[in-house]
N, C-alpha and C positions, 0 to 999 in steps of 0.2 A: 490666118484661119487654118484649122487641121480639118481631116477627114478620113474617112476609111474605106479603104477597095477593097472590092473583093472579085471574084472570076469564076465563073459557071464552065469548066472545060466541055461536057457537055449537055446536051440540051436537058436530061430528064437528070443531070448532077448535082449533086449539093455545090452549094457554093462556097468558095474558101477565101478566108480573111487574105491578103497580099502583102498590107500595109499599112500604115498610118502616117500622112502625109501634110505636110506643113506647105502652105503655098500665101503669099505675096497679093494685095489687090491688086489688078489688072497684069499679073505675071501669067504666061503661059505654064502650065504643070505638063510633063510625061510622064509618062510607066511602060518599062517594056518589059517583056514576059518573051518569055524563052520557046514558048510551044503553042502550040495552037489553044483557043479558045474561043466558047461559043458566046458568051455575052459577061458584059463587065458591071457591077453595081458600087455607087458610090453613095455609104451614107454616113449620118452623124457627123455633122458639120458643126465645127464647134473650134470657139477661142482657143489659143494655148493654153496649158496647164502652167508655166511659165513664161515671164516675159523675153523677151528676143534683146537683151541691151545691157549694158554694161556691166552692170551690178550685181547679175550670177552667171554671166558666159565667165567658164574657169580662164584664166588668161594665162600662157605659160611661153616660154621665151622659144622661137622656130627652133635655135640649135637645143635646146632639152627635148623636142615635141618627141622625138624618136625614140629617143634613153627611155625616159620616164613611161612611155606606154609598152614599149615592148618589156619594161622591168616587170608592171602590172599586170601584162598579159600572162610574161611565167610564171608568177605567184598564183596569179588566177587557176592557169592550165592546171600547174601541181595539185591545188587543191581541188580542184575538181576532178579528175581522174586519180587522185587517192582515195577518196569517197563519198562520188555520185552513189545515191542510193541510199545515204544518211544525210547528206545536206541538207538543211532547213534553210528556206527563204531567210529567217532571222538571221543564221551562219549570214549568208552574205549580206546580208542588207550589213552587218556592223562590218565586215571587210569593207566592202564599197564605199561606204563614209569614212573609216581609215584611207583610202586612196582617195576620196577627193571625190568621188562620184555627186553630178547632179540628179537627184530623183525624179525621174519622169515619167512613172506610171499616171497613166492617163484617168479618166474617170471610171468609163466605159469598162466592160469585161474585154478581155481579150484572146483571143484564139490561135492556134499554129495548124497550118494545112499539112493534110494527113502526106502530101508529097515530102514536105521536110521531115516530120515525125509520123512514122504513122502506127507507132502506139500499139505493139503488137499484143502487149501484157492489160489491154484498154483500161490503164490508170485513168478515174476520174480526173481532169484537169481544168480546174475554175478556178486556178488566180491566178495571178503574176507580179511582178516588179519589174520595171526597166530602170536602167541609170544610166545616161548621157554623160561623155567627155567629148568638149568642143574646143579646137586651138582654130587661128585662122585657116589653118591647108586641110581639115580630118574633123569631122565626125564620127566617134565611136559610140554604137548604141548596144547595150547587152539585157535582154530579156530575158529571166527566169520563171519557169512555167512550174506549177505545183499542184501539189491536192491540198486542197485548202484545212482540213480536218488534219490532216497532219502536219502540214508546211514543208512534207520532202516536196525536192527538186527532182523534175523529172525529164525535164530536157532547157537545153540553155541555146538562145539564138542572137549571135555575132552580127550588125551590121559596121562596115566604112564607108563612108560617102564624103563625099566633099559636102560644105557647107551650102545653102540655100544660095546664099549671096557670097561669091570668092572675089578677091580683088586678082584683077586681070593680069595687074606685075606679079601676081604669088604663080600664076597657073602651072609653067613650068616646074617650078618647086611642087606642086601639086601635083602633076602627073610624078615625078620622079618619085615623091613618097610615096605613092600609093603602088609602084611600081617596086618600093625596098619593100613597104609593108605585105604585101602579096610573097613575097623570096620569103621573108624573115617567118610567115605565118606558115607556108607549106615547109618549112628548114625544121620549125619546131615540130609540127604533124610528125614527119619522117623520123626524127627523132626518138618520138614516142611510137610511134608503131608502123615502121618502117615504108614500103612502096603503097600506092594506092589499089584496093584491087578494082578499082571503076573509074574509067577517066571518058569522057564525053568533053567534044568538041565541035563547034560551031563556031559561024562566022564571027560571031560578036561576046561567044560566050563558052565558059570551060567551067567544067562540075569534075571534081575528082572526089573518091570515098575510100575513106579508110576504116578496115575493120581490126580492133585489138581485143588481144586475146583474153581481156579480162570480158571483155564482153560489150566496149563501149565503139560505136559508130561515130563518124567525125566525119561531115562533109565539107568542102569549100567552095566555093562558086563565086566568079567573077566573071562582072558584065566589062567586055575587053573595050568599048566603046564609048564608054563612059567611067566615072571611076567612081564602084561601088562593087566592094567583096560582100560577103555572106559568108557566116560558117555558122554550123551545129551540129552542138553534143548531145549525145542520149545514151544511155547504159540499156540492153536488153533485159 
């Protein structure tokens, strides 16, 4: 079963989407959130869009897991930060099935909370795409967010997570990738637009933001307690 969180930071606040969460019968689910909040809402309860089992989890060998995603990711970065601000969902949707992506836009509309993007130019935004890549150690989920009348892209949101179900001999291997994949994602950041000028720190959690000079914003955030990064692009 899926569903959707969302968090009221405060009392008289709008509430803002979190997540879309896949959970297990009689599995315990968490969410941890970084800051305070005032009340949490869970709704749209609903089957997967796809099935959980053999026959579309992409299956790819542990020693390529690495190669082959951070190949994707460069490709990806380049084209996105040569030009955000002309890209159409369509552009990527036919990239993404060149790379093997599974389509997992959900049924539902989807939303990004103004703390990630918060939309200073207030582009209408009512669509999206996500596409899934699943090996046993990593979950990678990428959502692009649009104005639907046009099909530009207007901000793109990075999730890594381990899998729902890991197997306990991978875990080690699991912390260590998720541990290169964090080096290898902020190596490329710096790359492109050099030191961060916002770094925040916590017990369990690290936000850094980078500003380039074309105009494009790049955050990443990692929950250090569990293993799941977050990053997002947005062009001003």
């Amino acid at each position: 079963m899926n569903y959707t969180s969302e968090i009221q930071r405060e009392e008289d606040g709008e509430y803002e989407e979190t997540s879309n969460v896949g959970i297990y019968p009689n599995a315990i689910a968490t969410e941890i959130w970084p800051y305070m909040i005032y009340s949490i809402g869970l709704r749209e309860f609903r089957k997967p869009t796809y099935a959980l089992n053999s026959t579309n989890r992409r299956t790819v060998k542990l020693d390529n897991v690495t190669i082959e995603a951070d190949d994707v990711f460069t490709n990806r970065m380049n084209l996105i930060l040569s030009d955000l601000g002309k890209l159409r969902l369509n552009d990527m949707r036919l990239k993404e099935e060149e790379w093997e992506a599974i389509d997992n836009t959900p049924d539902h509309k989807l939303g990004i909370a103004e703390s990630y993007y918060p939309n200073s130019n207030k582009y209408k935004i009512d669509t999206a795409r996500v596409y899934l890549y699943e090996t046993s150690l990593i979950e990678n989920s990428i959502t692009y967010y649009a104005t639907k009348e046009s099909g530009l892209i207007r901000v793109i949101f990075f999730e890594w997570e381990e899998p729902f179900v890991i197997n306990q001999n991978l875990q080690k291997k699991a912390n260590e990738t998720f541990k290169n994949k964090l080096k290898f994602l902020e190596e490329s950041i710096v790359q492109k637009g050099g030191e961060p000028i916002e770094y925040k720190e916590e017990n369990n959690y690290t936000n850094k933001v980078w500003k380039i000079s074309n105009g494009f914003t790049i955050s990443l955030e990692n929950m250090k307690n569990f293993n799941h990064i977050r990053m997002v692009i947005f062009r001003d």
